[in-house]
N, C-alpha and C positions, 0 to 999 in steps of 0.2 A: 212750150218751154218758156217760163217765164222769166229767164235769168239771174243775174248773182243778185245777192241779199245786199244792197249798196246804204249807206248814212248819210245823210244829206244835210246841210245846213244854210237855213234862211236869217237873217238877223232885219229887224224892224227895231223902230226908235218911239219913243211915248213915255209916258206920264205912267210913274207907281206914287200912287196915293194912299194915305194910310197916318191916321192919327190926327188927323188935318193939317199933313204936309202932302207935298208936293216934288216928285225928284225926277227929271228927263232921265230915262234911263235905256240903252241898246240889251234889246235880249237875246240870247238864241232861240228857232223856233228848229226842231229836229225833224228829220219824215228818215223813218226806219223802211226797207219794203225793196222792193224790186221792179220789173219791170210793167208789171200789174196793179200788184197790191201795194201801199203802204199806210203806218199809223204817222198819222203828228203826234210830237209831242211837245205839248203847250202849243199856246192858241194867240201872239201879245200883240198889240196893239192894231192890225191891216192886217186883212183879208187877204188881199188881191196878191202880196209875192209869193203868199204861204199859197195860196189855190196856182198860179204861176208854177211853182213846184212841184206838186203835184201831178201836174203836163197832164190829165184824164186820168189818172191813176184809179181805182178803186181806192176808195178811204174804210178800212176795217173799222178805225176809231180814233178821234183827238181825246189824247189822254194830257192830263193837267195832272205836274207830277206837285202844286199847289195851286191856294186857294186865291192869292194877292190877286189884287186885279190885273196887275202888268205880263202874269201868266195865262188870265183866263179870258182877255179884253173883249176876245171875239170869238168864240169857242161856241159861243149859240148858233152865230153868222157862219161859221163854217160847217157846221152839225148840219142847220138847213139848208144850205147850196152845197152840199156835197152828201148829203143822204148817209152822215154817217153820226157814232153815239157819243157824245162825251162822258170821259171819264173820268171822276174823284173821288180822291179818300173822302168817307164823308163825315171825319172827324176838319175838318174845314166849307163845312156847311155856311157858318157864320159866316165868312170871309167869302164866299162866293154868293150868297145872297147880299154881301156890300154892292156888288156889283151889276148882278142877274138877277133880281129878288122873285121874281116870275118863271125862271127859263130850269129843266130838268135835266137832272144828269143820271147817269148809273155808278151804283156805286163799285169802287176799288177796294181792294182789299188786300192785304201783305200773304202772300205766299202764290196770290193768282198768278197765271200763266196766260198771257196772249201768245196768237198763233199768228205768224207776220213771216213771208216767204221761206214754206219751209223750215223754218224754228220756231221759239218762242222767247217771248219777253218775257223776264219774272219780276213782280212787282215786292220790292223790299220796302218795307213800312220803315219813316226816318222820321218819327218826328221831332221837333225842335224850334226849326225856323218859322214852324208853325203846326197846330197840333196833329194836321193830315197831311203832311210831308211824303210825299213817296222819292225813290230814288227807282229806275228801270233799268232790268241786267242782264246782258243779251252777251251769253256764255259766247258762243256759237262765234261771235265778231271783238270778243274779250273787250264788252264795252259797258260801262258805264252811263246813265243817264242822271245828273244829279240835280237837278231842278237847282235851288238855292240850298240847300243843304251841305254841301263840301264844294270849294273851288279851288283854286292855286293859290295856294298861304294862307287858309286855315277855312272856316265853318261857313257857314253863311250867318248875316246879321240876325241878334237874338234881342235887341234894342227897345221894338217895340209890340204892340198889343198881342197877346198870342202868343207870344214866340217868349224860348225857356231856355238858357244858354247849358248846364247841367243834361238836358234833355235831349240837345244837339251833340251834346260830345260824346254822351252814352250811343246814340246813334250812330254815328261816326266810327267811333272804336271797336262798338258792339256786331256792328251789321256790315257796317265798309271795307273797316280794315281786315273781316275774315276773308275778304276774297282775295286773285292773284295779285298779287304786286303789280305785275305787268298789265293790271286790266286800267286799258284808256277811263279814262274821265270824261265826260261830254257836258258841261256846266249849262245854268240858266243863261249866266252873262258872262261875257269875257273868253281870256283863252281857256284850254284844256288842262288838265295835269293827268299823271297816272296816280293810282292808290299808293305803291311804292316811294313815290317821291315824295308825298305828305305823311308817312306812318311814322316817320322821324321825328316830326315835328307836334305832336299830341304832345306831350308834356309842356311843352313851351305857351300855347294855346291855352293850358289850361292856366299857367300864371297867368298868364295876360286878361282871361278872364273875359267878361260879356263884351 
């Protein structure tokens, strides 16, 4: 008996770089799974609380739901100390070869299905915040995983290299907002929101603009 399907959250602090800046930034790192198995999701900046987490778990796979570096820091490090695959869209190849220009991933795809305690994860393609955006949607726990793609008070940033503000909100409205209202949000950074409490707010976003 492996037990309940439980969500976990780690948060690590570091450096997203990108354009030739520089920004300290606190990410969430996720572990989806139970008392056996679980997936990370995203990989940022330290090893050692994300594997901490883990407690001996099996690791099915660290899935990078993008390519920035503050998402995928250590995603090779944890791939080889834990025997398990990473995962990316691989329309963010460029953006992870900024980082890993040597290191292998397997690629994602929009409508795959991971097997994680007894359910699965479906991978919903989001581009925008960057061109291989994933967002992951675990019906079964009515939960969202949103990488940088949707947060609490609108998109994720569309500002720099990569990234298409038009492209995020098609995203957003297109693939987000069809699910329940009531399905939690599980963000890159910061707190949570559900889909219902941001569907309100799309028009206002789009004046506002990139």
């Amino acid at each position: 008996m492996s037990g309940q399907l439980r969500i976990e959250r780690v948060v690590t602090e570091g450096t997203f770089a990108l354009d030739g800046g520089e920004w300290t930034v606190d990410n969430n790192i996720w572990l989806i799974g139970d008392d056996t198995d679980v997936v990370i999701v995203d990989a940022a900046h330290d090893a050692e609380p994300i594997i901490d987490a883990v407690a001996g778990r099996h690791v099915n796979a660290v899935i990078c739901t993008h390519g920035h570096n503050d998402h995928v820091t250590v995603a090779p490090e944890l791939a080889g100390r834990l025997h398990a695959p990473v995962l990316l869209h691989p329309g963010d190849d460029v953006l992870w070869k900024m980082t890993h220009p040597e290191a292998k991933y397997w690629n994602l795809e929009d409508g795959q299905r991971i097997a994680i305690a007894g359910t699965e994860i479906e991978v919903i393609s989001t581009p925008g915040h960057s061109p291989g955006s994933v967002c992951l949607y675990l019906p079964e726990a009515g939960a969202l995983f949103s990488g940088d793609t949707l947060f609490s008070g609108g998109p994720g940033a569309t500002g720099r290299s990569y990234s298409d503000f038009p492209t995020i909100i098609g995203s957003i409205r297109d693939r987000l907002f069809a699910l329940p209202e009531e399905t939690l949000v599980h963000t890159g950074h910061g707190d949570g929101t559900t889909i219902g409490t941001e569907v309100p707010h799309l028009a206002e976003w789009i004046a506002r603009g990139n």
